[in-house]
C-alpha angles and dihedrals in degrees: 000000000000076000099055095036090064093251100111134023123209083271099042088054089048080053096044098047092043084056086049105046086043097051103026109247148141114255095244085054087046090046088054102035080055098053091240100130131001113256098252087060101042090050092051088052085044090056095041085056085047098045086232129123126266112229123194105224087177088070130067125341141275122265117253096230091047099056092041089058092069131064109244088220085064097042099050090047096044095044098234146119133183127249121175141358124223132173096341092312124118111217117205145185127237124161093217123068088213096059088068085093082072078080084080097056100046085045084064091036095058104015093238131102114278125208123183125218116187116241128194105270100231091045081048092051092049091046081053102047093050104042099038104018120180088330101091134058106318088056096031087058090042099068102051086054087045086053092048092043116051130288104298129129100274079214089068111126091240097055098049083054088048077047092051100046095054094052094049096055099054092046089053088049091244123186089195150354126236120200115181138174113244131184091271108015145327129310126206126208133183119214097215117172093345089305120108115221130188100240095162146018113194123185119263094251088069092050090088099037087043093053089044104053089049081049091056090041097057095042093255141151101266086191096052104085091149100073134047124247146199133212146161124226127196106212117177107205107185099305106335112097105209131196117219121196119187144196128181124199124192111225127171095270090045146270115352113197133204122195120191098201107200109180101218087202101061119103126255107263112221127236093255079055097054083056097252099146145146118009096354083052089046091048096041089049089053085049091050078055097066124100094212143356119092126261120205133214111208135192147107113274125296082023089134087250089136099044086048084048089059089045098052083046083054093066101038102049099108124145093243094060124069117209130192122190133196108204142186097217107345114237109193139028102233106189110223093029123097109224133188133207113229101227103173082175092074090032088261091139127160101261078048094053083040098061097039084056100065100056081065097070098231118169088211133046129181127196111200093215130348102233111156144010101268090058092050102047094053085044089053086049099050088053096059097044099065099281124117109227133197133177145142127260120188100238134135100231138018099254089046085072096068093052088040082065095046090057096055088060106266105145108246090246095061087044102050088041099050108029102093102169138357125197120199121194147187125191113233125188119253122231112243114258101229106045101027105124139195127266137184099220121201123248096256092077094045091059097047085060090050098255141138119229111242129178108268104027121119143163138225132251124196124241110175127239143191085267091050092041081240094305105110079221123105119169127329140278129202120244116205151215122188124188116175115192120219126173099284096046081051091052101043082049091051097048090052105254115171125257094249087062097035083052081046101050097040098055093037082061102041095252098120126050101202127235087238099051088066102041091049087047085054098049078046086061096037098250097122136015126253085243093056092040093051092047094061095041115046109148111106080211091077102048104111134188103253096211097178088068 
C-alpha cells in the first residue's frame, strides 16, 4: 500500500525492512524513524492493511461520559481511549493493530460490544496525558515500586522511567533488560524470543539517578560503584507479579546492568508445549515412571533447562507423590510441591537442602543446578537410594554430562550407575503463524539437516507482520537431545571411552536421539527455520539420515 501510494520505492522499502530487522520494529516504526512519511499517512495506511478505521486525536475533543466509562488506570496500561459511541457500540483507539484483542477485555468490563480504530501514536499519547494524566497505570505502578523501593514521590520523573521500561518490557514479552553506558548516554535493550533489540536511548545526566534508583530498588549498596552486585526486585504490574532479578557490572564507561524479568503469574507450560514430542516424549515419560536413578537436564544458560524442570514437575504433581525441590531462586509457587529456597548466606545450599531432604521420605527430588562436588555426589546418592532425581548441569551436549560429572569429582562408577537420561536442549525461534511462507530449498540444506530431498517437501521462510512486530518470529520452541543409558553405554563409560565414541555408540544403538534430527523434524513441520536450526547445531557429527521421511 505505502508502495502504491508513492511513499516508498522497491529501495525505500529494502531500507525500511533492514531498519527494521536491525531495531526491531515494526515497518510502520521503521517508515517514520526514517523520515519517509509523516505519522498521520503511514497509520492510515496501517489501518487500511488492518480493515480498521482511522480516527484523527489531534481534532475535537472526547466525550465526558466516555471517558468516565473506563478506569484510568486501564486506559494508561492498555494504551487506549474511547471515542465515540454508536448503536450501542463503544469505539476506541488503540496505535497497534494487535492490541485490538483489548476489545475483549473492555466487552467483559461494561457489558456492550467493543470495536477498535487505529490512531497516530503521538496524537494517542497526548489524548492520554490530558484526559487521564498521572492518575492511571503508569502512576498507579509507580508507586508500588516506589513502596518497594525507598521513600521517594512515586510522580519523580525517574521513577516513572523505572515505571515505563518495565512495562515495556513485558509488553514486548521480554526475558531481560539491558541497560548499558554508552559515550554520550544510556542505551536499552529487550531480550524477545533470544534476540536483543534497542528499545531506548536516555541522556548521560540520567545514567546516575537511573543506577541508583535499581540499586534501591534491589537492596543494594548505592556508594559501591567498584564491585559488581546482585539484587532481586518484586514488582506487581496490574495484576502480574514479576520477579526481577539484577546484576550491575562496573565497565570503564559505568555501571552495565542485566535484569532477568519472571512473571510469577504465567502458567506452567507442559512438556508437549516446550516442544518435547514423539520418540524423545515416549522415552522422557518412561523415565518420569522410575522409582530412583537421576535424570539431567543439560544445556548453556537461557536454554529453557528450568522451565523443562517445571514441566517435568507438571506431570509429575499427583497426590500420591511427595516432591521436594531445592531452587536458586524459586520461580514458581507449585501447590502440592514442597520447595526450598537456596540461601548460601545462612549456609542453606543446595547438598544441605539436599540431606536434609532425604530424612523427609519424597519420591521425587529435584536439585535446581548441580554446582559443586558435594551437590553431586548427594544427588548421586539419592538416586541410588529409591528417589528420582532430576537437576540441570551447564554442558554443550548430552554425553559431556557424564564427563562433567566426572570432573566435579563423582567417581566414574556412581555416575555410570546412577545417571538414567540426559536431555540436552537448545531454545529456536518459531515462525509466526500468520506471515510464515513456503520455499523450495536446495538440496544443499537438506542435506546439512541429514535429509534426504523428496518431491513435495519444502521449508519456511519468515516475512514479518503487524502480530510478529516484522520479525517472522513469534515465541520459542525447544530443541532436544536424548540420550537413554543401558549396560553397554555404562560400561564403555566405565572403562573410560571418549565422548565422540560414547556419542557413536549411543546413536549406532538407538540410545541417543540427536539435537539435529528434531530440529530437522520441526523445520519438516514448519515450527523453525533451517537458519535457526543450523545456529544452534552446528556439529556436522549430529547430522542423521531420517529414514522415516
Amino acid at each position: 500500500m505505502l508502495i502504491e501510494a508513492g511513499i516508498l520505492d522497491d529501495a525505500k522499502l529494502r531500507e525500511a525492512q533492514a531498519f527494521q530487522r536491525n531495531r526491531g520494529r515494526s515497518l510502520a516504526e521503521a517508515v517514520l524513524e526514517m523520515g519517509l512519511a509523516d505519522e498521520a499517512t503511514i497509520y492510515r495506511h496501517v489501518a487500511k492493511a488492518s480493515r480498521m478505521p482511522f480516527v484523527d486525536l489531534s481534532k475535537g475533543r472526547l466525550p465526558d461520559r466516555l471517558v468516565e466509562r473506563i478506569p484510568g488506570e486501564f486506559a494508561v496500561e492498555q494504551r487506549l481511549v474511547p471515542v465515540a459511541e454508536k448503536d450501542g457500540k463503544l469505539i476506541v483507539a488503540v496505535d497497534d493493530p494487535s492490541r485490538s484483542m483489548v476489545a475483549d477485555q473492555l466487552r467483559f468490563m461494561l457489558s456492550c460490544e467493543v470495536l477498535c480504530a487505529i490512531a497516530a501514536p503521538s496524537a494517542l499519547s497526548l489524548v492520554l496525558e490530558k484526559y487521564y494524566g498521572s492518575s492511571g497505570a503508569e502512576a498507579g505502578i509507580a508507586a508500588g515500586l516506589a513502596e518497594a523501593g525507598g521513600e521517594e514521590d512515586g510522580d519523580a520523573p525517574i521513577i516513572r522511567l523505572v515505571t515505563r521500561m518495565f512495562q515495556d518490557a513485558l509488553n514486548k514479552r521480554s526475558s531481560d533488560i539491558h541497560i548499558e553506558p554508552a559515550g554520550n548516554g544510556l542505551v536499552v535493550r529487550c531480550r524477545v524470543d533470544g534476540v536483543l533489540q534497542e528499545v531506548a536511548r536516555h541522556p548521560a545526566h540520567l545514567a546516575g539517578p537511573l543506577v541508583s534508583r535499581l540499586k534501591i530498588m534491589g537492596k543494594m549498596d548505592i556508594a559501591e560503584k567498584r564491585k559488581p552486585q546482585d539484587g532481586r526486585i518484586g514488582v506487581k504490574l496490574g495484576a502480574r507479579d514479576i520477579d526481577v532479578r539484577i546484576s550491575i557490572l562496573p565497565t570503564n564507561h559505568g555501571e552495565t546492568i542485566v535484569m532477568r524479568l519472571l512473571d510469577r503469574s504465567a502458567n506452567l507450560i507442559s512438556l508437549g508445549e516446550l516442544g518435547l514430542v514423539g520418540e524423545a516424549r515416549r522415552r522422557m515419560d518412561r523415565m518420569l515412571e522410575r522409582s530412583g536413578g537421576i535424570v539431567l537436564v543439560t544445556g548453556p544458560t537461557g536454554s529453557g533447562k528450568t522451565t523443562t524442570l517445571y514441566a517435568v514437575l507438571k506431570e509429575l504433581n499427583r497426590p500420591d507423590v511427595k516432591i521436594i525441590t531445592a531452587e536458586d531462586p524459586v520461580e514458581y509457587l507449585i501447590s502440592g510441591i514442597n520447595q526450598v529456597q537456596v540461601n548460601e548466606r545462612v549456609g542453606l545450599t543446595f547438598s544441605r537442602i539436599l540431606r536434609a531432604m532425604l530424612r523427609c521420605a519424597p519420591n521425587v527430588i529435584l536439585v535446581g543446578e548441580i554446582r559443586d562436588q558435594e551437590t553431586a555426589e548427594t544427588a548421586i546418592q539419592a538416586a541410588l537410594t529409591g528417589h528420582l532425581v532430576f537437576s540441570t548441569l551447564h554442558t554443550n551436549d548430552a554425553p559431556s554430562a557424564l564427563t562433567r560429572l566426572v570432573d566435579m569429582g563423582v567417581p566414574p562408577f556412581l555416575t555410570s550407575t546412577a545417571v538414567q537420561a540426559i536431555l540436552a536442549q537448545r531454545l529456536v525461534r518459531k515462525l509466526c503463524s500468520e506471515c510464515s511462507e513456503e520455499y523450495e530449498p536446495p538440496a544443499s540444506e537438506f542435506a546439512q539437516l541429514g535429509l534426504t530431498k523428496r518431491d513435495g517437501m519444502k521449508f519456511r521462510l519468515p516475512r514479518g507482520c503487524y502480530v510478529c512486530e516484522g520479525s517472522g518470529f513469534r515465541g520459542r520452541v525447544g530443541l532436544f537431545e536424548f540420550l537413554e543409558l543401558d549396560a553397554d553405554l555404562r560400561e564403555r563409560f566405565f572403562e573410560g571411552c571418549s565422548q565422540d565414541e560414547l556419542r557413536s555408540a549411543a546413536h549406532s544403538s538407538g540410545k541417543l536421539l540427536p539435537m539435529m534430527e528434531d530440529g530437522a523434524t520441526k523445520v519438516l513441520d514448519g515450527t523453525t527455520t533451517f537458519s535457526e536450526v543450523l545456529r544452534v547445531c552446528r556439529s556436522g557429527a549430529e547430522a542423521v539420515q531420517l529414514e522415516t521421511y
